[in-house]
Structure formats: structure tokens, C-alpha cells
KOLSEZA-208652 format. One record per atom (N, C-alpha, C, O): chain; atom name; residue number from 1; residue in three letters; x, y, z. Coordinates in steps of 0.1 Angstrom, whole numbers, padded with zeros to 4 digits. Layout:
N
  kette  atom   nr  rest     xx     yy     zz
      A    CA  NUM   ALA      X      Y      Z
...
END
This chain:
74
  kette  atom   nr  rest     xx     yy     zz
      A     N    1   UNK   0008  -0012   0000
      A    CA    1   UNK   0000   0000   0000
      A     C    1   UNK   0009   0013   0000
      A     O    1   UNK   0006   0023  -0007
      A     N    2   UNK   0020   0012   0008
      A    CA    2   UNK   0027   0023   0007
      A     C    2   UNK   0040   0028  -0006
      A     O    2   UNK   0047   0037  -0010
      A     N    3   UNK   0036   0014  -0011
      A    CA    3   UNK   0042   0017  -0025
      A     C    3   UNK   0035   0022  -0035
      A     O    3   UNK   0040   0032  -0041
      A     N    4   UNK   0023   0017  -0039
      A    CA    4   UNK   0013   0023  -0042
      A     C    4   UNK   0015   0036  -0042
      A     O    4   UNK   0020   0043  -0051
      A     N    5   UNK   0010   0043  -0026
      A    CA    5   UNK   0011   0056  -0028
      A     C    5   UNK   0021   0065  -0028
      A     O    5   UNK   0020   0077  -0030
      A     N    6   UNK   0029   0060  -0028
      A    CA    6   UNK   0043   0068  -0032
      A     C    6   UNK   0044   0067  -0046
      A     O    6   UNK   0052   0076  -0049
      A     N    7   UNK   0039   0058  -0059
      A    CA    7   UNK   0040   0061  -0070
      A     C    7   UNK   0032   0069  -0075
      A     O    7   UNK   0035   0075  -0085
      A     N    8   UNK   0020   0072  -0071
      A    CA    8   UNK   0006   0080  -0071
      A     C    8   UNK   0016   0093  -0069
      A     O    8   UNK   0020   0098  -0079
      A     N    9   UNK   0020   0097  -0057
      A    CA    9   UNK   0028   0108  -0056
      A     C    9   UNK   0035   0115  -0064
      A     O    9   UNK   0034   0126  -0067
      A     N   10   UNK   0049   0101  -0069
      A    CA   10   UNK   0058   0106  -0079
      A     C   10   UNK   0050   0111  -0089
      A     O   10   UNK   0052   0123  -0093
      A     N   11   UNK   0037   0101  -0097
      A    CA   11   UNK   0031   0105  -0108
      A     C   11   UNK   0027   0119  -0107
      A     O   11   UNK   0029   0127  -0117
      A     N   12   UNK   0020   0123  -0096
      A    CA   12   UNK   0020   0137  -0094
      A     C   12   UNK   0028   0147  -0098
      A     O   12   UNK   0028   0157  -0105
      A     N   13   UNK   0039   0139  -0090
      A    CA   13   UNK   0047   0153  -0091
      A     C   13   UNK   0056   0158  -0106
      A     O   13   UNK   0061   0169  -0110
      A     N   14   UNK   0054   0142  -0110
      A    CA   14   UNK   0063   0146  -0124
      A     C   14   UNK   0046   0154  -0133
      A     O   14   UNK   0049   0164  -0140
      A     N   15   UNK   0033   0150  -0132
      A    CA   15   UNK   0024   0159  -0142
      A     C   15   UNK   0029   0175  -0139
      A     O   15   UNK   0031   0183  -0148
      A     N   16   UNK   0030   0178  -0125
      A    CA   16   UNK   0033   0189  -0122
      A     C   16   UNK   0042   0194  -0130
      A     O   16   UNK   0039   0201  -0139
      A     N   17   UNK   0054   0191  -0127
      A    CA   17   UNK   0071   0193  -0128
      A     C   17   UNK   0071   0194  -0143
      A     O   17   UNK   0071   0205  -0149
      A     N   18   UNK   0071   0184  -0149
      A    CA   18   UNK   0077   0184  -0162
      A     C   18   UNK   0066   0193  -0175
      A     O   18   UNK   0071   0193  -0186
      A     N   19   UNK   0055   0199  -0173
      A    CA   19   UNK   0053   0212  -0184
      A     C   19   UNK   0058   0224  -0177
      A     O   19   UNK   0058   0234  -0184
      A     N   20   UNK   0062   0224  -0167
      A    CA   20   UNK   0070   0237  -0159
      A     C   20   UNK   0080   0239  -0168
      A     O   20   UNK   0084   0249  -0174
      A     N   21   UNK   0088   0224  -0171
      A    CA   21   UNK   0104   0228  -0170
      A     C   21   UNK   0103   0226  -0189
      A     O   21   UNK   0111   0232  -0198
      A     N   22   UNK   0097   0221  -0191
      A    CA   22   UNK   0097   0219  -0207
      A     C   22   UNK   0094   0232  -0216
      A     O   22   UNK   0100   0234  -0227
      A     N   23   UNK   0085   0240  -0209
      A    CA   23   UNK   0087   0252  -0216
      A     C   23   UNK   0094   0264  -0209
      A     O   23   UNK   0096   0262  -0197
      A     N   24   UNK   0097   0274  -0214
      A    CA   24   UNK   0105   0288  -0207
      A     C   24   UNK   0095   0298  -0205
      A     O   24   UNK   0084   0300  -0210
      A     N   25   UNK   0103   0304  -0195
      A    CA   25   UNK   0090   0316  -0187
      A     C   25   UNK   0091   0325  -0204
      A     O   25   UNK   0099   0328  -0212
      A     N   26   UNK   0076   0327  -0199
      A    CA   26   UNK   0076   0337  -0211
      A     C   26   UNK   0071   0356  -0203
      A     O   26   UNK   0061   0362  -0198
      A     N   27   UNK   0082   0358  -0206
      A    CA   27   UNK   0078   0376  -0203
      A     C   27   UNK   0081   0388  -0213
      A     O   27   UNK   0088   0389  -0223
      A     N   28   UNK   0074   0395  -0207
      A    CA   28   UNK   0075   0406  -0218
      A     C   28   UNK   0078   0422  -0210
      A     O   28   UNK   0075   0425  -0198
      A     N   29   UNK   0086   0429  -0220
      A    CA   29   UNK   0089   0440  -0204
      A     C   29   UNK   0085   0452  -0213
      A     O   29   UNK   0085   0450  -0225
      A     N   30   UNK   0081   0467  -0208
      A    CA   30   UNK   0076   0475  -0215
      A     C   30   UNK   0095   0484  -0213
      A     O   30   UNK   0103   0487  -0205
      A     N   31   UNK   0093   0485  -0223
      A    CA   31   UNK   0104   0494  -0227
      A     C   31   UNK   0105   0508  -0223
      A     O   31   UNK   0116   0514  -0220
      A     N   32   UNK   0092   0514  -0224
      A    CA   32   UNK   0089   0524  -0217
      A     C   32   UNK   0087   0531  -0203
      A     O   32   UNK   0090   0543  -0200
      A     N   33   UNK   0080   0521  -0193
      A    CA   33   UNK   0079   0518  -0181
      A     C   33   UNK   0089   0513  -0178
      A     O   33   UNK   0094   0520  -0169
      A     N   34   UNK   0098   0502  -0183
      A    CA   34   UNK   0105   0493  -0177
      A     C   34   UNK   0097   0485  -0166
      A     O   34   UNK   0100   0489  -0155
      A     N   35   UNK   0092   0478  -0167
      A    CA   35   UNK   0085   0467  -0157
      A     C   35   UNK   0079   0457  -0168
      A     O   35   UNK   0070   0459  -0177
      A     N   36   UNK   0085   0444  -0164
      A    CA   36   UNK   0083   0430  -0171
      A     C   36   UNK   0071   0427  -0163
      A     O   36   UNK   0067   0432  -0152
      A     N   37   UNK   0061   0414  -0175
      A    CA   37   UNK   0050   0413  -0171
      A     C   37   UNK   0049   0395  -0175
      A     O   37   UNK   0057   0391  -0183
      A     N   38   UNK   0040   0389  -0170
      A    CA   38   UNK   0041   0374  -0173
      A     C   38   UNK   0031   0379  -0189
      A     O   38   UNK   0023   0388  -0190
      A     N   39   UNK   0035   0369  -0201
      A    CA   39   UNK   0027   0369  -0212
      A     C   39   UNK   0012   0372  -0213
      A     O   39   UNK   0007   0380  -0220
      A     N   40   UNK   0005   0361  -0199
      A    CA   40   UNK  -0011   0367  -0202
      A     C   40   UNK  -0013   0374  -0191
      A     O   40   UNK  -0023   0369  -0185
      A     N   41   UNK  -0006   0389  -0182
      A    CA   41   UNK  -0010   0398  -0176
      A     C   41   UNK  -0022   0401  -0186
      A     O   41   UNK  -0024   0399  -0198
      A     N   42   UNK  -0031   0409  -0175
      A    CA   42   UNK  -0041   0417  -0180
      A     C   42   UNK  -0039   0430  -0179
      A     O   42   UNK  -0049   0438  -0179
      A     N   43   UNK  -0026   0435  -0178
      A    CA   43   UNK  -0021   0450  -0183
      A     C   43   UNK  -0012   0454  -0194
      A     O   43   UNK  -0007   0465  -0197
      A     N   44   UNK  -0012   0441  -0199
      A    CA   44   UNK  -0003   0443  -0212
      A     C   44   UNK  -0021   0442  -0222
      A     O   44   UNK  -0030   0434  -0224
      A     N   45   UNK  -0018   0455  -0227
      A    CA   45   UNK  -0032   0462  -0237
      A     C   45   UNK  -0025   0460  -0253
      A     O   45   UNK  -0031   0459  -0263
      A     N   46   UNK  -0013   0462  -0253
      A    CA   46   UNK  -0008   0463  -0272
      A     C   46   UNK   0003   0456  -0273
      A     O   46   UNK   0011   0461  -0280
      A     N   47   UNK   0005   0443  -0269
      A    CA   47   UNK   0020   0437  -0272
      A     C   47   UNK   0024   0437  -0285
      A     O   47   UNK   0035   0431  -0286
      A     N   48   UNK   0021   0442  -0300
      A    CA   48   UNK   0020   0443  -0311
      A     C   48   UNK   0032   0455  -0313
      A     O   48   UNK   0040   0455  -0322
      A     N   49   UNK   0031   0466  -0302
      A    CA   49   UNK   0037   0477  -0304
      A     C   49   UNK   0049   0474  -0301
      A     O   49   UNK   0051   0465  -0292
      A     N   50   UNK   0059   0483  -0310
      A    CA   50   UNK   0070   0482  -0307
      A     C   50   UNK   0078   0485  -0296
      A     O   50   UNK   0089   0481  -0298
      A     N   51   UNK   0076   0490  -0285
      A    CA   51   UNK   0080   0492  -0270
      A     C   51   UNK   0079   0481  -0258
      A     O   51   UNK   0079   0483  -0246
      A     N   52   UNK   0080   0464  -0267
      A    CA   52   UNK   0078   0453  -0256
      A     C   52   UNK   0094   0445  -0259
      A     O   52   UNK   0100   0442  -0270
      A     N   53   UNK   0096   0443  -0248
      A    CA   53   UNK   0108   0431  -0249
      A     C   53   UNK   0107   0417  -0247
      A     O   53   UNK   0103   0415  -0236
      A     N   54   UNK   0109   0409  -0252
      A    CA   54   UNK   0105   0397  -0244
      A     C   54   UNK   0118   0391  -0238
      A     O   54   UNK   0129   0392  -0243
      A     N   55   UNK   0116   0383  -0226
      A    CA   55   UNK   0126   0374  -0218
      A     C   55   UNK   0123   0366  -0213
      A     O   55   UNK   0112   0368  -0209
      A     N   56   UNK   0130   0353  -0211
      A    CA   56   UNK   0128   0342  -0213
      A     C   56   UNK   0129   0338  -0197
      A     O   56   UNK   0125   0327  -0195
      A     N   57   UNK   0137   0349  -0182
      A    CA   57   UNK   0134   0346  -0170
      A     C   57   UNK   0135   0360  -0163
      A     O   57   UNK   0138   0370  -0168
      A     N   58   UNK   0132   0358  -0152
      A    CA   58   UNK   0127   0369  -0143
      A     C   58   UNK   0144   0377  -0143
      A     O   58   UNK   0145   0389  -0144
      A     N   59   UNK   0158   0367  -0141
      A    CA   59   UNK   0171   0376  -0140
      A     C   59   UNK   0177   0377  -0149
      A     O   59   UNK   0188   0382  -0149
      A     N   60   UNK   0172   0372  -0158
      A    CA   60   UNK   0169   0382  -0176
      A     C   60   UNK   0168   0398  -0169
      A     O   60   UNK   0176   0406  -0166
      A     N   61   UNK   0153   0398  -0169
      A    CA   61   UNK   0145   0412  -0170
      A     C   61   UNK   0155   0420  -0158
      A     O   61   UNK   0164   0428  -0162
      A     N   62   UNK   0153   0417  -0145
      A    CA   62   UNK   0160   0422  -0138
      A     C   62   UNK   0176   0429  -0138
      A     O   62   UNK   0182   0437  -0131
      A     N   63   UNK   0182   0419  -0151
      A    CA   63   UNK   0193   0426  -0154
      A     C   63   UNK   0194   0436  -0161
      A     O   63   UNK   0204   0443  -0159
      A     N   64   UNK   0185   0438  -0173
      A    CA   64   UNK   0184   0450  -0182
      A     C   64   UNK   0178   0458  -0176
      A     O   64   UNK   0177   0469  -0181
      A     N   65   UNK   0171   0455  -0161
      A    CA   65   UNK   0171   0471  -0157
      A     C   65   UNK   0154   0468  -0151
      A     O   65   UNK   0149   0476  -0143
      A     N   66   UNK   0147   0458  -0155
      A    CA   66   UNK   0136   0458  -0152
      A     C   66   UNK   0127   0460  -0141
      A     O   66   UNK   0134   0459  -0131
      A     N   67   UNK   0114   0462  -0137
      A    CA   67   UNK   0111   0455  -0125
      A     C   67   UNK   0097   0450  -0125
      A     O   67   UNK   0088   0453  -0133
      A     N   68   UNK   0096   0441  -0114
      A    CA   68   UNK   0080   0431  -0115
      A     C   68   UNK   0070   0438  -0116
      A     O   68   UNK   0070   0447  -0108
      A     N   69   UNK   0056   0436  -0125
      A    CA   69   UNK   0046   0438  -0124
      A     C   69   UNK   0040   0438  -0111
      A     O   69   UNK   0042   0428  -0104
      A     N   70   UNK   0031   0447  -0107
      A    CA   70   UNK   0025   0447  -0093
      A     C   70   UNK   0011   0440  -0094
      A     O   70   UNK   0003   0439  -0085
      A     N   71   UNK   0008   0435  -0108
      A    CA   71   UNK  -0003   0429  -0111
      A     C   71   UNK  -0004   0414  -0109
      A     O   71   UNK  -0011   0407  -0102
      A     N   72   UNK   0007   0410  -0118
      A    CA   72   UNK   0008   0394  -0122
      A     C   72   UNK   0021   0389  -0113
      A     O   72   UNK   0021   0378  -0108
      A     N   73   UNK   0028   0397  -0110
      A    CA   73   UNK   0038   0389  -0097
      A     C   73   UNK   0044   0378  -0103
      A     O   73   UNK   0045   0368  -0097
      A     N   74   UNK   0050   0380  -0119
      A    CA   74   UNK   0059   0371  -0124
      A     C   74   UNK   0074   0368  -0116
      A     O   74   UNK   0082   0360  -0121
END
């Protein structure tokens, strides 16, 4: 039984784990503001325009100068 549930677990944890790690954070930072946002914030209104950066992790953005959205908390 206790093997059982310790595979139940792992299985867990790998559904969890592994689309985390398979894909890359996706952010986008306003060039203007300077403050990175996760892809589907609901304050990013025109990602089309030319004033968005995208980065691929949070000490990406942080290093060109960025800082976190107070909305989405990427």
C-alpha cells in the first residue's frame, strides 16, 4: 500500500514538474515603463507595439534594468 502511494505521488509530481520545466517563462517588459509582465498579464493592452521586450526569465529582465509587475507577480 505504501508503495502504491508513493507512485501515485511521484506520478503527481512529475504531471506537475515536467510542463514547468519543458517550456520557458515567457515575459515581456515594456520598454517604456520598464517593468516585465508574465505573457497573459491583464495589463499588457498592445503587445503588437513596438515598445515590448520579451525574456525568457525573471534575471533576464532584472538585469536590463527591469522591475516586476505589481499585477501578475511574475
Amino acid at each position: 500500500m505504501r508503495r502504491i502511494l508513493s507512485l501515485i505521488l511521484a506520478a503527481v509530481i512529475l504531471t506537475i514538474a515536467i510542463p514547468t520545466l519543458a517550456y520557458p517563462i515567457e515575459l515581456m517588459g515594456n520598454d517604456e515603463s520598464k517593468i516585465y509582465h508574465r505573457i497573459d498579464c491583464r495589463t499588457i493592452k498592445y503587445p503588437e507595439r513596438n515598445h515590448w521586450t520579451r525574456f525568457t526569465s525573471t534575471e533576464q529582465a532584472i538585469s536590463a534594468g527591469y522591475r516586476a509587475c505589481k499585477i501578475c507577480h511574475p
